[in-house]
C-alpha positions, 0 to 999 in steps of 0.5 A: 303874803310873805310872813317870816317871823315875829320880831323879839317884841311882837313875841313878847307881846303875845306871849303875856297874852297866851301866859294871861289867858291860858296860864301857859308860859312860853320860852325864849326859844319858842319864838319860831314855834309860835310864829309858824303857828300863828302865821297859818292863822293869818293866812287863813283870815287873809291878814298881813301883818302879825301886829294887826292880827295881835290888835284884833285878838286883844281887843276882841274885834274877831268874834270866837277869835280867842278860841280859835288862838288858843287852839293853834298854839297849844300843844296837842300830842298824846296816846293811848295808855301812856306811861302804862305805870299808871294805868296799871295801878288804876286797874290793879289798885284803884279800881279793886279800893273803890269797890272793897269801900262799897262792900263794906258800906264805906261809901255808896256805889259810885264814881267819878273820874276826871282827865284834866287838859285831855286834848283830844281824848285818848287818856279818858278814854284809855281809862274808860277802856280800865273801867269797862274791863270790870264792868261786870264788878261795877254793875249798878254803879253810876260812873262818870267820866270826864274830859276837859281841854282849854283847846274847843278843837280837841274837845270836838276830836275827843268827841268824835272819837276817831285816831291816827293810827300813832295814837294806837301805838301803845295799845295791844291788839287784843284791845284795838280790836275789842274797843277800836274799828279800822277805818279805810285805807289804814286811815286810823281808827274809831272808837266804839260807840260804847265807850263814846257814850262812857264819857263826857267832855267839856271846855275847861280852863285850869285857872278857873274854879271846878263846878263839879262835884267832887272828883274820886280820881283826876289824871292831870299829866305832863301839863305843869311844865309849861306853867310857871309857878304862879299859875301852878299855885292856882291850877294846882289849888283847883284841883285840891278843891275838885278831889273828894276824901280820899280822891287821887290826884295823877301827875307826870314824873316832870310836872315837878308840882310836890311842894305845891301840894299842901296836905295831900299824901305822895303815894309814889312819885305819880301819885298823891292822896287827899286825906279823908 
């Protein structure tokens, strides 16, 4: 089989099915990067041409094919206490406000914490790293931790908890060998078990509603900026709905989401506040 790339049409086609299934729009010059990653795809199911397999996909005649798409065309690259900023006010000035609240009987003794598109894990489990270092300030307390991806792949990675070694690049040491085994041959690493158990992963796509409870934090970063703005309005109210009182909501510095935000109060240019 000799694929080379798809036509201007054939991309067109398939990106308005990836912008309406996933909210996600693809530029123009994302025609090689697309084409490269749905041509393993093919080859993997033995298909010759690109329209054929677009025929299948959209009509549903490949059972479990749509998640299979969505996971070989999404981006999924990401490490361990990314932009340190953030988790450095997470452990400073979160986590010391949520337990001041339930001393003064502000509110009861727990917490739920959400890392929306978490790919394969490391940002929840960054914060669930946040959360155990004090979990001698939070005995008693019923903590949840979430982590959601649109990619079924990455949920089953973040599930299985084990990394390259890339992933470790912004971890000190001190906290690779506290929350992290080694594994053969410098492989990449493992994760506790305990910290395994911490945390909940689901599949979640951002266009669609939260059935949770309510969220007293929610990580979602540097994800907007593949969305256009129709599906921003959409993802962007979902998470509004998913904060409880109070709750925060994280963003990156790109994300480029402020005006979208309604009545929620900007803290810093990370960080936004939904009033009580």
């Amino acid at each position: 089989m000799d694929l080379t790339k798809l036509t201007s049409d054939e991309f067109d086609r398939f990106r308005v099915f990836i912008y309406e299934e996933t909210g996600i729009r693809l530029a123009d010059g994302k025609i090689t990067l697309l084409s490269n990653r749905i041509r393993r795809r093919l080859r993997e199911l033995d298909i010759e041409l690109f329209e054929e397999y677009y025929n299948l996909l959209t009509q549903k005649k490949l059972k479990g094919e749509l998640e299979h798409f969505i996971d070989a065309v999404t981006t999924n690259e990401t490490h361990f206490f990314r932009t340190g900023g953030h988790f450095d006010w997470f452990i400073d000035s979160f986590l010391p406000t949520i337990r001041t609240e339930a001393s003064e009987k502000k509110r009861d003794k727990s917490l739920r914490i959400w890392s929306a598109a978490c790919s394969s894990g490391e940002e929840l489990y960054t914060l669930a790293i946040c959360v155990d270092e004090s979990r001698h300030q939070f005995a008693g307390w019923k903590i949840s931790l979430l982590g959601s991806d649109i990619s079924e792949t990455m949920i089953s990675a973040a599930r299985k908890g084990v990394f390259p070694n890339r992933s470790l690049d912004q971890t000190t040491d001190e906290r690779r060998s506290r929350y992290f085994a080694q594994l053969q041959d410098d492989a990449g690493w493992s994760i506790r078990s305990r910290l395994i158990n911490m945390c909940g992963f689901k599949r979640h796509n951002l266009l669609d509603a939260v059935p949770d409870d309510p969220f007293d934090c929610i990580f979602i970063r540097n994800v907007f900026i593949y969305f256009d703005k129709k599906s921003k309005e959409v993802a962007v109210q979902n998470l509004i709905q998913a904060l409880a009182p109070g709750g925060f909501l994280v963003v990156g510095p790109a994300d480029g989401i402020y005006d979208l935000l309604g009545d929620l109060n900007k803290k810093t240019i990370f960080l936004y506040q939904k009033p009580y």
